[in-house]
C-alpha positions in Angstrom: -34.0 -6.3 5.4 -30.7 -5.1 3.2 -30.4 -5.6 -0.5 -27.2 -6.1 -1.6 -27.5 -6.0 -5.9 -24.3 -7.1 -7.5 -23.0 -8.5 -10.7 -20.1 -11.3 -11.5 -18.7 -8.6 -13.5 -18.7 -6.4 -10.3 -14.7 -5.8 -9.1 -16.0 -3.8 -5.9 -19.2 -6.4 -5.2 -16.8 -8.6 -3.2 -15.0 -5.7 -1.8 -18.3 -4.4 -0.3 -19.5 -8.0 1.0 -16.3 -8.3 3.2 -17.0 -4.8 4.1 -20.3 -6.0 5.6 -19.0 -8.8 7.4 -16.3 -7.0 9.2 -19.1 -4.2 10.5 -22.0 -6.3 10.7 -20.9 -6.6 14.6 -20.2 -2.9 15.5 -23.5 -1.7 13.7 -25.8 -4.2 15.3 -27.4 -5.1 11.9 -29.9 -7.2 12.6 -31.3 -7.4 9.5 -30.5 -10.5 7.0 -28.5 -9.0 4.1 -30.0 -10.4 0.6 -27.6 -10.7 -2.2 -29.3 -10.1 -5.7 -27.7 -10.8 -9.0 -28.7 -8.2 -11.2 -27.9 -10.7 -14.2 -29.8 -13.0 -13.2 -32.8 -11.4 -11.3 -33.2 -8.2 -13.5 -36.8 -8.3 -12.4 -35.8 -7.2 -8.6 -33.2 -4.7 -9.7 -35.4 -2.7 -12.3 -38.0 -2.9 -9.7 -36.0 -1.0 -7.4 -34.5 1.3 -10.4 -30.8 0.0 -9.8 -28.2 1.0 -12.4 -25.2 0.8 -10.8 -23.4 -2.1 -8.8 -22.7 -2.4 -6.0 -25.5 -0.6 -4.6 -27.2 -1.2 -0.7 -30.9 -1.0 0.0 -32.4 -0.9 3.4 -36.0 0.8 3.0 -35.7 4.3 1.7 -32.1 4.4 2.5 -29.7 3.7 -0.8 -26.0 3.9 -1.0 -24.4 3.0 -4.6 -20.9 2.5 -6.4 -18.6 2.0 -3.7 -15.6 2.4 -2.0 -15.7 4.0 1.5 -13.2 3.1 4.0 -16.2 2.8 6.4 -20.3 1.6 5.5 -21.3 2.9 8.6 -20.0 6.9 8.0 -21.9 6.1 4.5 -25.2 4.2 4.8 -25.8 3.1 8.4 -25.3 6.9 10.3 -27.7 6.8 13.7 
């Protein structure tokens, strides 16, 4: 499972979405990718100690305040 915690007041939220799309393929996520609303769901994103947006969880692995030309080289590295 991948968190994705963003805001509407997020300018690199949507940026990071379409990143996800385009490399869901080539890094064989097969994970669903959660979108959280730290507006709205505060709860989650406190629980998880998130103070910047965007931000990626996927289990111990976090990767926060975006952009990379490539997710993969930042966050999904085999």
């Amino acid at each position: 499972m991948i968190l994705l915690f963003t805001s509407d007041h997020c300018a690199w939220c949507d940026v990071l979405k379409m990143m996800l799309d385009d490399e869901s393929g080539e890094l064989g996520i097969p994970e669903t990718v959660f979108e959280v609303d730290v507006n709205r769901h505060h709860h989650i994103a406190e629980a998880y100690g998130i103070l910047v947006v965007p931000t990626l969880v996927a289990g111990c692995r976090r990767s926060q305040g975006f952009p990379h030309t490539r997710i993969s080289s930042r966050f999904f590295s085999k």
